[in-house]
C-alpha positions as CSV (number, residue, x, y, z in Angstrom):
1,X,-3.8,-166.4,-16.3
2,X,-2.7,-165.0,-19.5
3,X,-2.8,-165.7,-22.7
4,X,-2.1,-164.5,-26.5
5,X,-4.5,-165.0,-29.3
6,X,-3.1,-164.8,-32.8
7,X,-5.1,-163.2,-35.5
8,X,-7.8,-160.7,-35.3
9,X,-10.6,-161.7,-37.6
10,X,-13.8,-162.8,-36.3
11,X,-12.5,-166.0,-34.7
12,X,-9.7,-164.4,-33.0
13,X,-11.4,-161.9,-31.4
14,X,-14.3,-163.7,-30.3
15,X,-11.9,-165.7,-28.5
16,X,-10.2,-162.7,-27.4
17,X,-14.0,-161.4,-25.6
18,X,-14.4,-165.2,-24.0
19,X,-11.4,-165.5,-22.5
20,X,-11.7,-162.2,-20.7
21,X,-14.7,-162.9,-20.0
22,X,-13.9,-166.3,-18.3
23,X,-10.8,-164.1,-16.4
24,X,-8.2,-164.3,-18.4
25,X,-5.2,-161.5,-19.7
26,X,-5.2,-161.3,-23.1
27,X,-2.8,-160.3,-25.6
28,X,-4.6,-160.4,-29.1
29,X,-1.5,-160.0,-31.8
30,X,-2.4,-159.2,-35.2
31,X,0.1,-158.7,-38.4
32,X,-1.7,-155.4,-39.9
33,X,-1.3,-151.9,-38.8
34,X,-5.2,-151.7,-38.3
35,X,-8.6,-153.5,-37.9
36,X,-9.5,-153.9,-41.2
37,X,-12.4,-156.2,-42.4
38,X,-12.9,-156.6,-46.5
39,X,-15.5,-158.8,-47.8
40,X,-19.0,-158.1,-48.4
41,X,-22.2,-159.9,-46.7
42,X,-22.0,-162.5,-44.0
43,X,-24.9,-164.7,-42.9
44,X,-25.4,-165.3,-39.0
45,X,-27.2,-168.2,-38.1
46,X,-28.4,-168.9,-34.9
47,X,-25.5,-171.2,-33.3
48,X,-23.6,-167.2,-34.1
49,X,-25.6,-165.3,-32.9
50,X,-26.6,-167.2,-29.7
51,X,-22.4,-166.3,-29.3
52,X,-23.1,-162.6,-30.0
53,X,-25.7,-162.9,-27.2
54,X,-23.5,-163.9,-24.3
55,X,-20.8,-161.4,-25.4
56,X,-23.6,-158.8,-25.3
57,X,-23.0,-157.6,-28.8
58,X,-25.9,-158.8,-30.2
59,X,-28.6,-156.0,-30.2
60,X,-25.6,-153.7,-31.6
61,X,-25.0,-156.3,-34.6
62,X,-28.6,-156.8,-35.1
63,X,-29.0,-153.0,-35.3
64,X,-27.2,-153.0,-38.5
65,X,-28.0,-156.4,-40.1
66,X,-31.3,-157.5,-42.2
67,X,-33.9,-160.6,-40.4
68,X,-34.5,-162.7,-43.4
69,X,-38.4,-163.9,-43.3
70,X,-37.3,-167.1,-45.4
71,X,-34.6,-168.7,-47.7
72,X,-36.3,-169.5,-51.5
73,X,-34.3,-172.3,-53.5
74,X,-34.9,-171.4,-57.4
75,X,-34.3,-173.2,-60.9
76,X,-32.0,-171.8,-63.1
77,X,-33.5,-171.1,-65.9
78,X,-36.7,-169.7,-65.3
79,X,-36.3,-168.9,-61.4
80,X,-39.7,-171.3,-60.2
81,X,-39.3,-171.6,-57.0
82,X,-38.1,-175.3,-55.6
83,X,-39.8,-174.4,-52.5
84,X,-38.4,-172.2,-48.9
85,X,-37.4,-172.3,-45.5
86,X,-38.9,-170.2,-42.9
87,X,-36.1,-168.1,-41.1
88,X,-37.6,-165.6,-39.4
89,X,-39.7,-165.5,-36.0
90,X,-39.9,-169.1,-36.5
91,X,-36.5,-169.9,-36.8
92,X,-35.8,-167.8,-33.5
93,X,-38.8,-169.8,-31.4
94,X,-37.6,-172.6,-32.3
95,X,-33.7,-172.3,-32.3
96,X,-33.5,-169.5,-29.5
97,X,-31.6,-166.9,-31.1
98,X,-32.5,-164.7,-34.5
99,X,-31.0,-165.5,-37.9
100,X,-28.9,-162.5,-38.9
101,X,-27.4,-161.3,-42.7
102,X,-24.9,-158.6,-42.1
103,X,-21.9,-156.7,-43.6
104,X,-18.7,-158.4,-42.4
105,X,-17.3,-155.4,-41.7
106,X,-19.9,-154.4,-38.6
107,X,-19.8,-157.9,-37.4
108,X,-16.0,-157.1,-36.8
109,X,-16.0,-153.7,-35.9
110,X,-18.4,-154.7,-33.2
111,X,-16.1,-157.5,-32.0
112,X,-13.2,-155.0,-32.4
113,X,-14.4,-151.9,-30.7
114,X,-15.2,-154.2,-28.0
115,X,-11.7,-155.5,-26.9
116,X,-9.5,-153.1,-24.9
117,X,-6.9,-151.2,-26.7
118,X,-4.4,-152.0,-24.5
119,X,-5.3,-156.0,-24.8
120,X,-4.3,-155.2,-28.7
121,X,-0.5,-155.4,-30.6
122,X,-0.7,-154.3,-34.3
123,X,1.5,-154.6,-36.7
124,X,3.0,-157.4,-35.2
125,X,4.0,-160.4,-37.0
126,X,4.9,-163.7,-35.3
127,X,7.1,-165.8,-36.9
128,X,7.7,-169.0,-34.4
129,X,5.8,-170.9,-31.1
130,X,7.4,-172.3,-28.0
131,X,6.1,-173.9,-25.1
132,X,7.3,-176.1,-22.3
133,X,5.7,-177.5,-19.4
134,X,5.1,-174.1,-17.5
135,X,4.4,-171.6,-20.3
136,X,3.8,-171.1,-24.1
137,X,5.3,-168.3,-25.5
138,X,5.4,-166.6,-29.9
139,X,8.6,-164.7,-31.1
140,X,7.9,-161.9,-33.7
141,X,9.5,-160.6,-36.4
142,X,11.0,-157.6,-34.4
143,X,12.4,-160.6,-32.1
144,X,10.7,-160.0,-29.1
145,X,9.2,-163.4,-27.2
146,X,6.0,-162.9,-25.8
147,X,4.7,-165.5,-23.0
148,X,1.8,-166.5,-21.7
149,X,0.3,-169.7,-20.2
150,X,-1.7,-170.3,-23.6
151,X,-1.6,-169.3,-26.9
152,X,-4.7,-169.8,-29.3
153,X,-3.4,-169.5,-33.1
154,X,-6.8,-168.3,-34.9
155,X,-4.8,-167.4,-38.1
156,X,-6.8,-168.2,-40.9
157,X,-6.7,-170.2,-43.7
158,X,-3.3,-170.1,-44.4
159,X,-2.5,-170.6,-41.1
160,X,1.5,-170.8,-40.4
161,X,0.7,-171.9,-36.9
162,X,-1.3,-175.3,-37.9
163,X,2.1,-175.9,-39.8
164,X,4.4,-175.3,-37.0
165,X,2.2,-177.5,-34.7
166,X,1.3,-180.2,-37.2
167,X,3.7,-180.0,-40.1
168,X,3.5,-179.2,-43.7
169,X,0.1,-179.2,-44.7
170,X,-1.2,-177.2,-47.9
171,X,-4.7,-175.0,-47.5
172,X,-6.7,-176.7,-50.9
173,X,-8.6,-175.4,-53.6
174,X,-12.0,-176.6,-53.6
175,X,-12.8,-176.4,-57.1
176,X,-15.0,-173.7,-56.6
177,X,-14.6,-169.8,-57.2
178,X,-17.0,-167.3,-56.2
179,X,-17.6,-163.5,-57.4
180,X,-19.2,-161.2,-54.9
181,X,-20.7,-157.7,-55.4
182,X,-22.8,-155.2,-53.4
183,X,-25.1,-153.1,-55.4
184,X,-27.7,-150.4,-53.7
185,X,-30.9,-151.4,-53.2
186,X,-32.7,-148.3,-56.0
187,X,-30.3,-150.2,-58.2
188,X,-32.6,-153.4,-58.3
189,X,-36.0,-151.8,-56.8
190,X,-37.0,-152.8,-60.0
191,X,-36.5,-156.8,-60.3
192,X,-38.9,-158.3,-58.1
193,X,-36.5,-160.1,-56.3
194,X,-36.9,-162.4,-53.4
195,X,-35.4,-161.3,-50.0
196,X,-33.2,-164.2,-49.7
197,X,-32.7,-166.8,-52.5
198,X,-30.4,-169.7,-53.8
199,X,-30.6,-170.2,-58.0
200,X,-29.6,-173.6,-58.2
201,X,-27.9,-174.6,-61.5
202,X,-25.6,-177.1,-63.6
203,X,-22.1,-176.7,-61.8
204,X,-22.5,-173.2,-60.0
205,X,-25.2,-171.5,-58.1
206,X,-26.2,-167.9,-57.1
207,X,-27.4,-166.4,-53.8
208,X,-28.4,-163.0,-52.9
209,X,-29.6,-161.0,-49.7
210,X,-29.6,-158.2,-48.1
211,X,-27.2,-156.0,-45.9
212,X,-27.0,-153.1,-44.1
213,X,-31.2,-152.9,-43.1
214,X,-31.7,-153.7,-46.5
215,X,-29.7,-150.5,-47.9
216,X,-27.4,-153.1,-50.6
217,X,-27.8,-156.4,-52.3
218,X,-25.2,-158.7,-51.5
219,X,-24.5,-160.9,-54.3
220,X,-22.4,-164.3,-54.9
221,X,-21.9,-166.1,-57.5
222,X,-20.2,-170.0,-57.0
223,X,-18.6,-171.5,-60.0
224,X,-16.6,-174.4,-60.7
225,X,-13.5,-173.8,-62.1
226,X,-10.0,-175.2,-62.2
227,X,-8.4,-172.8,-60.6
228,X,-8.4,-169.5,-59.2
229,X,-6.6,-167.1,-57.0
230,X,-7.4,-166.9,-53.1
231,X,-7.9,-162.7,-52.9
232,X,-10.6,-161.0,-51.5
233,X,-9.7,-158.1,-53.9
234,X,-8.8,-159.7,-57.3
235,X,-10.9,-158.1,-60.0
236,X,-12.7,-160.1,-62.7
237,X,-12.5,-159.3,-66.0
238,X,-15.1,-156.9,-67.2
239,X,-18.5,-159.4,-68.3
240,X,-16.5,-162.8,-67.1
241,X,-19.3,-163.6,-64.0
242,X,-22.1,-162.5,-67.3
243,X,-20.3,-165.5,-69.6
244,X,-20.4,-167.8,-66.4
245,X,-24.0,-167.4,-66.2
246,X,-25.3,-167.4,-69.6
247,X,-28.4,-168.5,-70.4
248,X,-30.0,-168.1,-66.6
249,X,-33.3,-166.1,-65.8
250,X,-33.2,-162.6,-67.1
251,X,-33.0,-161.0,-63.1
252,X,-29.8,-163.0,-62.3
253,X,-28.2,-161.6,-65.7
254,X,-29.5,-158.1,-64.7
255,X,-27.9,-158.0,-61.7
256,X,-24.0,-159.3,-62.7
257,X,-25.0,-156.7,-65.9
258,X,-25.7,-153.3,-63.0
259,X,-23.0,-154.9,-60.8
260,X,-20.3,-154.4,-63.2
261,X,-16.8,-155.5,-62.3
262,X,-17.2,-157.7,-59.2
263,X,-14.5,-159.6,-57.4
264,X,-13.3,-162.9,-57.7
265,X,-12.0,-165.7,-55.5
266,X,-10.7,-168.9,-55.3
267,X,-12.5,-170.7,-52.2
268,X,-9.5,-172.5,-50.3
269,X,-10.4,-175.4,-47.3
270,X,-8.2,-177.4,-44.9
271,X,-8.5,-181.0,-44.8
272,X,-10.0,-182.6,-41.0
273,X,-7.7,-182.9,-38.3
274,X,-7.3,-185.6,-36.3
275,X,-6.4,-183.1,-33.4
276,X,-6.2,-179.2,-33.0
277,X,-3.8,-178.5,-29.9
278,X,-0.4,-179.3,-28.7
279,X,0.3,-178.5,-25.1
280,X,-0.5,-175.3,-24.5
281,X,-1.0,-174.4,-27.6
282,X,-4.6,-174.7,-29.7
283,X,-5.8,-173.6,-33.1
284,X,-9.3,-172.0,-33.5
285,X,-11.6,-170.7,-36.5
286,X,-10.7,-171.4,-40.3
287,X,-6.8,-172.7,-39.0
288,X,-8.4,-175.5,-37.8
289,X,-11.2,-176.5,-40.0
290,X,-11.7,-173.8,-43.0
291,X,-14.9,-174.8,-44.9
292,X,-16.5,-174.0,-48.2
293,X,-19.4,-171.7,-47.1
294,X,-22.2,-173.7,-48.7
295,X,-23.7,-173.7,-45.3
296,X,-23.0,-169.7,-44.0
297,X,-21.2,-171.8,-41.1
298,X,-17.6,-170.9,-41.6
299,X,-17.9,-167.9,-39.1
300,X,-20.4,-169.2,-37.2
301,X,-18.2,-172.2,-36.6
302,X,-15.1,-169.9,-35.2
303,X,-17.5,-167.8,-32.9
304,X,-18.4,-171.2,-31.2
305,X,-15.3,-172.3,-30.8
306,X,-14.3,-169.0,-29.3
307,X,-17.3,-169.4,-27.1
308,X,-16.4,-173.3,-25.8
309,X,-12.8,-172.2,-25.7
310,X,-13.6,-169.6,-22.8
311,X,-15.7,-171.8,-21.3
312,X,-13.4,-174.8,-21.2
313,X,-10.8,-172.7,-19.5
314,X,-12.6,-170.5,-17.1
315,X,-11.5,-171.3,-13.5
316,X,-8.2,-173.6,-14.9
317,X,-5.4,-173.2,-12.9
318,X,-1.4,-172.3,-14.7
319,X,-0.7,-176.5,-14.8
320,X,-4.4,-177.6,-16.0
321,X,-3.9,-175.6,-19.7
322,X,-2.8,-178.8,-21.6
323,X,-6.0,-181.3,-20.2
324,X,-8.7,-178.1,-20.4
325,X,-7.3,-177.7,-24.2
326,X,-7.7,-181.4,-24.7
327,X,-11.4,-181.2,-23.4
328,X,-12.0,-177.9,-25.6
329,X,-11.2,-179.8,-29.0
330,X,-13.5,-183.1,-27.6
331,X,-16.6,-180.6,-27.3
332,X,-16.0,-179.1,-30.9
333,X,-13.6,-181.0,-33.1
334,X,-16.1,-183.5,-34.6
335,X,-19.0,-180.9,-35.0
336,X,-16.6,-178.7,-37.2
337,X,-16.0,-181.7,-38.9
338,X,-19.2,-182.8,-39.4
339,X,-20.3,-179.3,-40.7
340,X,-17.1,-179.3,-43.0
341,X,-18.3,-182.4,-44.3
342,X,-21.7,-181.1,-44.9
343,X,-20.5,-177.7,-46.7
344,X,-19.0,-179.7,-49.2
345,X,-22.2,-181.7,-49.6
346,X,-23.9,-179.0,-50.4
347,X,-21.7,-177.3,-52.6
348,X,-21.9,-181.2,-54.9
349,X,-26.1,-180.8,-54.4
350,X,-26.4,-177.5,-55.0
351,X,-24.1,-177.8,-58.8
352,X,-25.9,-181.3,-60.1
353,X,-26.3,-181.5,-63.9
354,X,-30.1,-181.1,-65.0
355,X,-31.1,-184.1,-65.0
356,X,-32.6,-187.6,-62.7
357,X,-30.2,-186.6,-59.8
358,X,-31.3,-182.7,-59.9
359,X,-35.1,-183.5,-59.9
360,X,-34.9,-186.3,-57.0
361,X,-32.7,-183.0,-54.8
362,X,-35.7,-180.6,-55.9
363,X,-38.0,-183.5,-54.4
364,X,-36.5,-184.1,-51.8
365,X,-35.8,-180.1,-50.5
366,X,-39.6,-179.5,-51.6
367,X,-41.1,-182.8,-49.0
368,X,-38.4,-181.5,-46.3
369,X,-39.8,-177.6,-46.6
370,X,-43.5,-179.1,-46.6
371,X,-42.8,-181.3,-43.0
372,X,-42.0,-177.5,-41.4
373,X,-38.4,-178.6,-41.6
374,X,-35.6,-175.5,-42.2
375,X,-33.7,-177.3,-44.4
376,X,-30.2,-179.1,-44.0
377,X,-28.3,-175.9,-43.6
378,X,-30.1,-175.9,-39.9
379,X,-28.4,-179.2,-39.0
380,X,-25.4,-177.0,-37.1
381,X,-28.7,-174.8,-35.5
382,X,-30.1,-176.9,-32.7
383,X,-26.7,-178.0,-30.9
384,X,-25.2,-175.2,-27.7
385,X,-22.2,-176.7,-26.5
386,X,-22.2,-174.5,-23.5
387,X,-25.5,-176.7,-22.4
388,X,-24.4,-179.8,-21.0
389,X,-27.7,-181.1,-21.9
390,X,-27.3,-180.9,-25.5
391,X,-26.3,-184.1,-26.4
C-alpha cells in the first residue's frame, strides 16, 4: 500500500509516522528545499501528546519542553488573579498523558528526524490531484505524476488541495492578530511572573510560558484588529504591541518594553466542512479545519487526525481506500469542529468589555476552578479516538 502525504508540518508528518507505522509506503512531498519550522512556543495538551506516545517520540519531546504546574487567568489592569487550573501531575492522572509547552521547532525536528530520508521529496511543489477507481496520483511543477493508492493533502491553511477537491473557498481572517516574542529567561528573572498565565482584557489578551526547560519566555499577544497580514515573519513597528497594551499591569508593559520588535500576524481560519475526502483522496491538519488557537488545539487537533488516519487504514486492502477514508473523517470530523467552534468561543470570552458580561466569565471560570475542574480548554482532553470505548 502506498501512499503520498502533502506537506511537512506537524500534521503531515505525523501522518507520515502513522501510516508507516500501520504498513504503509510513504512518500511525504514537501515545497521547500529543507525542514524548516519558524514560530516560537507551542502548547501540547494531552490528546498531543498521548499521539507523541504511540509514535515513541514522546520522552525525546518532553526532554526539551517545560511541565506547566498550572494555568493562572489574570485581570488586566492590576494582574489579580481570576483563579487557575491545575496542569501538572494532576492533569496527567487524570488525562493519561503530560501537558507539554515546547518550541515548535523540536516538536518538528523530532517528527522530522524521525521519517526516513528516502520516504522524503523536497523541493517539490505539486500543482494538480488525480484519482480514479484504482489509484490517486499528484503532478508537480517539474511535471512528473506521482501515484499511489492514497494521497492525504495536509497543506496548511492555504491549502490548494481543499480547493481542488471542494472548490473555491477563501482561508478567513478572524479578526484577530497576534505578536509573538521569545525573550531569555535573566531577561525577566526579575518580574515575578507566573509560570503560565492568561491576562484577560477589553478586546485582546496576553499569555506567556515557558520553552526550552524554562531557558525563554514565550510571549503572545492577541488583538483585535481589522486586518492584518498572515506571516510568521512580518515585523511590527518598533513600540506598536506597547500602544496596543497601554494602560495594563506594569509586568505585561515590561515585557513588550525588553522584547523589543516582536512579530506580527494575522490569524487566518477555514470555515467547517461538511466533508474532508474525495475518493482516495483526504485532507488532514489546518487544510481541513484551521482554528484560532484560543484553545492550544490547532496542532493537537492534526496530530490526532494523523493518529486515527493510520489507524483507520491499517490492514485496508488497494479497493477498500475510499470507505476506510469515509470512516476516518466520521471518527474526527465533528470533534474538529466542535473544538473549532469552541476556539472561537474563547477568543469572544477571553476579549469582553469590562463590564456585567466580564465579571459573570470571571465567576463563572473562578466556581469551575474551585469544583477541581481544568477549565474548558480541557473539553478536547478526555476523548482517544483510538479507544473504541470512548464514546
Amino acid at each position: 500500500m502506498r501512499a503520498i502525504v502533502m506537506g511537512a508540518g506537524i500534521g503531515g508528518l505525523a501522518a507520515t509516522l502513522s501510516l508507516r507505522r500501520a504498513g504503509w509506503e510513504v512518500t511525504l512531498v514537501e515545497q521547500t528545499p529543507r525542514f524548516t519550522e519558524i514560530g516560537a512556543g507551542i502548547q501540547l495538551a494531552p490528546n498531543a501528546t498521548r499521539v507523541l506516545r504511540r509514535l515513541g517520540l514522546l520522552d525525546e519531546v518532553a526532554a526539551q519542553s517545560t511541565r506547566p504546574s498550572r494555568l493562572s487567568f489574570r485581570t488586566w489592569s492590576d494582574g489579580a488573579e481570576i483563579c487557575h487550573y491545575p496542569l501538572g501531575r494532576e492533569a496527567e492522572d487524570a488525562f493519561g498523558a503530560p501537558y507539554l509547552q515546547a518550541h515548535r521547532a523540536d516538536l518538528h525536528q523530532a517528527l522530522a528526524a524521525a521519517v526516513p530520508p528516502e520516504s522524503v521529496r523536497l523541493d517539490t511543489s505539486v500543482v494538480g490531484i488525480g484519482q480514479d477507481d484504482k489509484s490517486a496520483r499528484v503532478t508537480t511543477a517539474a511535471g512528473e505524476r506521482l501515484e499511489a493508492d492514497l494521497v492525504v493533502a495536509a497543506d496548511g491553511v492555504r491549502s490548494a488541495a481543499r480547493q481542488w477537491l471542494f472548490g473555491a473557498d477563501k482561508a478567513l481572517y478572524s479578526g484577530t492578530a497576534a505578536y509573538r516574542a521569545l525573550l531569555p529567561a535573566a531577561e525577566v528573572a526579575d518580574l515575578d511572573l507566573p509560570d503560565f498565565a492568561l491576562w484577560l482584557g477589553p478586546g485582546r489578551h496576553f499569555v506567556h510560558y515557558w520553552v526550552r526547560r524554562g531557558d525563554l519566555l514565550n510571549v503572545v499577544g492577541a488583538v483585535g484588529t481589522e486586518a492584518a497580514q498572515e506571516s510568521w515573519t512580518a515585523r511590527a513597528e518598533p513600540a506598536e504591541a506597547l500602544r496596543a497594551y497601554d494602560g495594563w499591569e506594569p509586568r505585561v508593559l515590561t515585557i513588550l518594553e525588553r522584547a523589543g520588535s516582536m512579530l506580527r500576524y494575522g490569524i487566518h481560519t477555514r470555515a467547517p466542512l461538511a466533508r474532508w475526502n474525495t475518493g482516495r483522496v483526504t485532507l488532514l491538519g489546518d487544510s481541513a479545519h484551521a482554528m484560532v488557537p484560543f484553545q492550544a488545539q490547532g496542532a493537537a487537533q492534526a496530530l490526532v487526525d494523523a493518529a486515527v488516519l493510520g489507524d483507520t487504514l491499517a490492514g485496508v486492502a488497494p479497493a477498500d481506500v475510499p470507505d476506510a477514508l469515509d470512516r476516518y473523517v466520521r471518527r474526527r470530523l465533528a470533534t474538529a469542529t466542535r473544538v473549532q467552534a469552541g476556539s472561537a468561543r474563547a477568543g469572544e470570552d477571553y476579549h469582553l468589555p469590562d463590564g456585567p458580561e466580564a465579571r459573570a466569565r470571571d465567576a463563572r471560570m473562578a466556581a469551575d476552578a474551585a469544583g477541581d475542574g481544568f477549565g474548558a480548554h480541557a473539553a478536547a482532553w478526555p476523548v482517544d479516538p483510538l479507544d473504541e470505548r470512548t464514546p
